[in-house]
N, C-alpha and C positions, 0 to 999 in steps of 0.2 A: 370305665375307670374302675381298676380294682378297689375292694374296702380296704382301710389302709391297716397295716399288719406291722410287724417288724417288731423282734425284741424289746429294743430300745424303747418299746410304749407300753411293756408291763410292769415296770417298774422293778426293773431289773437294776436299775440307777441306785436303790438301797443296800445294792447288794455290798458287802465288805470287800475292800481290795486291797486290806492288811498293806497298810502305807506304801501301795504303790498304784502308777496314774498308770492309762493309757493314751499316746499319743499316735492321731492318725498323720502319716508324713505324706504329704502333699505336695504333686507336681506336673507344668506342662508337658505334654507328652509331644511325640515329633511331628502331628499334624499341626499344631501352634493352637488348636481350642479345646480342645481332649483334656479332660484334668485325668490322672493314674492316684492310687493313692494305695497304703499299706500300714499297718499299725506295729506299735513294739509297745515292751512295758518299760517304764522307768524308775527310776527308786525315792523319787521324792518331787515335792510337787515344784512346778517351773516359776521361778520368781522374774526371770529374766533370758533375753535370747540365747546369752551365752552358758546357759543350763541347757540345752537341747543339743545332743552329738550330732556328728555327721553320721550320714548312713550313706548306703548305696543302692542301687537295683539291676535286672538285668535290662539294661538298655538295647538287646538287641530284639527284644520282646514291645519295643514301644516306640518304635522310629529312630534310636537315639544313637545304635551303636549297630557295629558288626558282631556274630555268634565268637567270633575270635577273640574278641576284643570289647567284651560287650559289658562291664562295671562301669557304670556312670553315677556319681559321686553328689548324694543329696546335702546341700548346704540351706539348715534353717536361714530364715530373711525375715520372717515373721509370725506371731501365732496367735488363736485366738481362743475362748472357752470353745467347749466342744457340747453344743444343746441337745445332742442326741444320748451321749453318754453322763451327763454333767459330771458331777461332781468337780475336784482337780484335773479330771481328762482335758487334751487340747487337743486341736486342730495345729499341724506346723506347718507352715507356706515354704516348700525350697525352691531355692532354683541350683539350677542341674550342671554338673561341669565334666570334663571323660578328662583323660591323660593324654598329654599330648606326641609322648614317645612312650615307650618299651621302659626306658628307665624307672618311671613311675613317680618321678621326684616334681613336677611341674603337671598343675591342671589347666585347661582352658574352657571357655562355656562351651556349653553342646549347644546343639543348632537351634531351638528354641529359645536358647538365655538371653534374652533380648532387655531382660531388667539387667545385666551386668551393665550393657553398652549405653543405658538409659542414663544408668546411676550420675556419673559423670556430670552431664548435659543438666539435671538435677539439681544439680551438688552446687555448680559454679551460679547458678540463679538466685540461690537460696536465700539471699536479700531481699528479693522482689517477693517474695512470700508467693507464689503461684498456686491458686486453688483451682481445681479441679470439680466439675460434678457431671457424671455419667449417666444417660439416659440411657437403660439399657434395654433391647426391645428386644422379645425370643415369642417362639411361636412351643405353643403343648400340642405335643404329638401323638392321638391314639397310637400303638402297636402291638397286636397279633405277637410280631415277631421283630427283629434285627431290620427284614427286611421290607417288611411293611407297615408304611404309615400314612397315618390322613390326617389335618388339623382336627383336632378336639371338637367335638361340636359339629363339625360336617357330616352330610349325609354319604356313607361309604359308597368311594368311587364317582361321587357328585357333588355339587354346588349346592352352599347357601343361597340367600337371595343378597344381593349386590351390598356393598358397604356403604353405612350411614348409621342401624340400630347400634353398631357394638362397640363404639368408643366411648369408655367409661360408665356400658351401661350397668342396668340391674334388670334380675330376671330369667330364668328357664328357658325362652326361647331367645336370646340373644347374648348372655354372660356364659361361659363354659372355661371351668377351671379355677372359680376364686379361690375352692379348699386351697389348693395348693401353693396357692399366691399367697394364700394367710398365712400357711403354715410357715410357707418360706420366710417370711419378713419375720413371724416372730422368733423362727429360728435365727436369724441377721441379730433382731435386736440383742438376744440371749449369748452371740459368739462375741459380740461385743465389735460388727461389724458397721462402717457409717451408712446403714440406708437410711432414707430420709424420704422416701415413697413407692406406691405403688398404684394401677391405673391398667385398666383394660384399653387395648388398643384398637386400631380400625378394621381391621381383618378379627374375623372369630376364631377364636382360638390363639389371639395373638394376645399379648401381658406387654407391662412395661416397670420396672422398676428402678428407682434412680438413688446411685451412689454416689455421697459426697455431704457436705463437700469438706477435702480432701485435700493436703496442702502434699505438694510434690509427689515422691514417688510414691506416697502411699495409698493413693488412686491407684495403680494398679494392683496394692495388695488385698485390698477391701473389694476391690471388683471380681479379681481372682476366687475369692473366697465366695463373694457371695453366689459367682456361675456355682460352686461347689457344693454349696448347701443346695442349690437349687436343682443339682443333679441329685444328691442324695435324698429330697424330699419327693421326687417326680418317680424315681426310681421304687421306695418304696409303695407307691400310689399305682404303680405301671403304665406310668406315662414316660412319652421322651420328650427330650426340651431340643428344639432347632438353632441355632445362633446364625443361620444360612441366613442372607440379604435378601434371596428372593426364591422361595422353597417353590412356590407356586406360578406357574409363569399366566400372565395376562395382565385385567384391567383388578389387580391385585395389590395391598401395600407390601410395600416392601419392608424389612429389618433394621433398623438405626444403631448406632452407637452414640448421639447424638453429645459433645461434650461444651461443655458450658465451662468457660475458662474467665479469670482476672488474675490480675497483678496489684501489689496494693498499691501501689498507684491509681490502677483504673477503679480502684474500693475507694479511693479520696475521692473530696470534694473537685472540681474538675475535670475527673479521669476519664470522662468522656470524649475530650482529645488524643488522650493516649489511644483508648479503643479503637477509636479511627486510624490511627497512626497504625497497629496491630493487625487493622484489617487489611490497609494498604500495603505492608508486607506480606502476606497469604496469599494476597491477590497476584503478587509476581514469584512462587514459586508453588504453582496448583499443581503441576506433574508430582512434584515431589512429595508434596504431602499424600493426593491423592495413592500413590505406591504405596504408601506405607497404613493405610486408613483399611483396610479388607481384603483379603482376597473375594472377586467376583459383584465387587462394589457395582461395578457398569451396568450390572443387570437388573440395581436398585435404582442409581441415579439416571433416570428417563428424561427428567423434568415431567414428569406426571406425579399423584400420588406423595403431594407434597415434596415435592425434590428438585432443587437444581440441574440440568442435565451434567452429566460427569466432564465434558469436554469446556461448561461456561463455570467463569463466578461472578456470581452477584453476592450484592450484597444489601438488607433492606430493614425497614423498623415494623417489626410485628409481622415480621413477612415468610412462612414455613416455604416458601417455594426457591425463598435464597440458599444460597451458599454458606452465607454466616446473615444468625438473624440480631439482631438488633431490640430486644425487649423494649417493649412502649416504658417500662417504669425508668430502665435506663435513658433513655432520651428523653426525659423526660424528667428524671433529678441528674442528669447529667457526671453520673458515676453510674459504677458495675460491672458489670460483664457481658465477654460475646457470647453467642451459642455458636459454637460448626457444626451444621448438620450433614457435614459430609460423611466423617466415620459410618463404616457398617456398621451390624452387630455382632459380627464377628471379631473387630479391634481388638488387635493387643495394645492395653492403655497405656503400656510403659513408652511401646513405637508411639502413641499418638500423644503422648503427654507431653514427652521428650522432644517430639518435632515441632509440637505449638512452643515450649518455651525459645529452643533453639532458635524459631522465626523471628516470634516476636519479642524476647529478651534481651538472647545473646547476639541478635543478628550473626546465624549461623557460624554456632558452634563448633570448636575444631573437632570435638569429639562425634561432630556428625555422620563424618564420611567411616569410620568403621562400623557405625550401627549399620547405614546402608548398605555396607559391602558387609557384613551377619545376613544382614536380611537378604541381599539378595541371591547371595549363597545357599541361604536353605529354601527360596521362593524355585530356584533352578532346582535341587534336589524333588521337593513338592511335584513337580511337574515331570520329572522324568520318572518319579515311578508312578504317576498318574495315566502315564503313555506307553 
């Protein structure tokens, strides 16, 4: 692991910037987990969303667009402090939209915009107050280069010894990577992002830190955000971050996105019938969710390695090997919430937020069927130039 370097830590933050901020604009690129980002200056500091312009980029440099036709249209969604630059600098979360003809007069979302087809789904819940919190599991990557990597902490080109030491351990010979775990959270706390933890995982070299919680769609923009700090602090350390479900193949853990969901109903006194009722609707559409929970989910969910197999659901109290678990305190004061431990760690929260409420809220949603025909529009693209 490199010493850690970068401007941004000589304090360079004192410097005068004669009443103008810097804003870093931020966005998914067309592989669906890839953040892209670029900065501009602005002339005063942001009091609110509708103080940040639009902008644009070349989309045909990021999966987004063709070299012909390649301006793709950045739309602030949301922003946060910016802890590497501070001062008035921000962070701006967009989501991405191209033209839909030559005219130029009408946008549509480009093929990652999956928070547009969310929003919706989102919107019409918004009663039910739906909170969200994200378990989000990624593996540190030594890398040489681009194209060589080994988890953190492994012997190059070989094996630790078998998992059991490194879940939430401490220690030289079984912890690898808390600098950067630290740094990250406290850079979270400073953008003014909801992490609310972090936690070494079962594989070495693997972290976990948990978003939320988080009422609607802004699960997705605090997760967003925080993959993002999490690449800018890895990045200047010279490590890479993984979000693959299952980087290493064998008797290995796999990646989670794990998301812990209620309704305030299931937050009231009683709500542990609704929970049930919630679960019993998941239970009869597993294809569907599971589509939309990761690409390469199947290679995590074995039923080994704490997992349900991808083809069953169960469902159990205190039980990591179900499908959705059931926390002992919930059953136990008879309110709260589920956990799905189905999501990867690859999830895009907006796809999984949006189809937990759609299930068990709206009982599917009319606004369902275009997210899935977005999605699987750009899942068939994915694939054909992967081939």
């Amino acid at each position: 692991m490199k010493p850690f370097y970068g401007v941004y830590h000589t304090g360079f933050d004192e410097w005068e910037q004669h009443d103008r901020i810097m804003a870093e604009y931020i966005w998914i690129d067309g592989t669906g987990i890839n953040l892209r980002s670029k900065s501009r200056s602005l002339p005063d500091r942001i009091e609110e969303l509708s103080d940040l312009p639009e902008w644009n980029f070349d989309g045909s440099s990021t999966e987004q667009a063709c070299t012909e036709d390649s301006e793709v249209i950045l739309k602030p969604v949301a922003y946060f402090n910016d802890p590497f630059r501070g001062g008035d600098n921000v962070l701006v979360l967009c989501a991405t939209y191209s033209w839909t003809d030559e005219s130029r007069t009408k946008l549509k979302p480009s093929n990652t915009n999956f928070r547009h087809f969310s929003e919706p789904i989102f919107e019409e819940a918004e009663e039910h107050h739906p909170w969200f919190g994200i378990e989000q599991e990624y593996y540190l990557m030594e890398c040489s280069n681009a194209f060589t990597q080994w988890p953190l902490g492994w012997p190059q080109g070989g094996f630790p010894s078998k998992q059991g030491p490194y879940y939430c351990s401490v220690g030289a010979t079984t912890c690898y990577g808390r600098s950067i775990v630290d740094i990250h959270y406290r850079a979270c706390l400073a953008a003014g992002v909801n992490i609310s933890g972090t936690n070494g995982e079962t594989m070495p070299g693997q972290w976990e830190f948990q978003i939320g919680p988080c009422e609607g769609i802004s699960i997705g923009d605090h997760l967003w955000m925080a993959r993002y700090l999490l690449g800018r602090v890895s990045e200047d350390l010279g490590v890479a971050v993984s979000f693959d479900p299952k980087p290493i193949k064998g008797d290995w853990a796999g990646a989670g996105g794990h998301v812990n969901f209620s309704t305030i109903g299931m937050r009231q006194e009683g709500g542990l019938k609704e929970i049930y009722e919630a679960v019993e609707k998941l239970s009869k559409k597993k294809k569907e969710h599971l589509d939309l929970y990761g690409l390469d989910n199947e290679k995590r969910l074995t039923g080994k390695n704490e997992t349900c197999a991808h083809d069953e659901f169960t469902c159990g109290v205190g039980d990591r090997t179900a499908s959705i678990r059931i926390p002992t305190s919930v059953e136990s004061s008879k309110m709260g919430y589920l956990e799905d431990r189905r999501p990867a760690s690859n999830l895009d929260p907006y796809l999984v937020g949006a189809i937990l409420v759609s299930t068990c809220v709206s009982e599917e949603s009319k606004h369902e069927k275009p997210m899935f025909e977005h999605f699987e529009k750009w899942r068939a693209e994915r694939k054909a130039l992967e081939n």
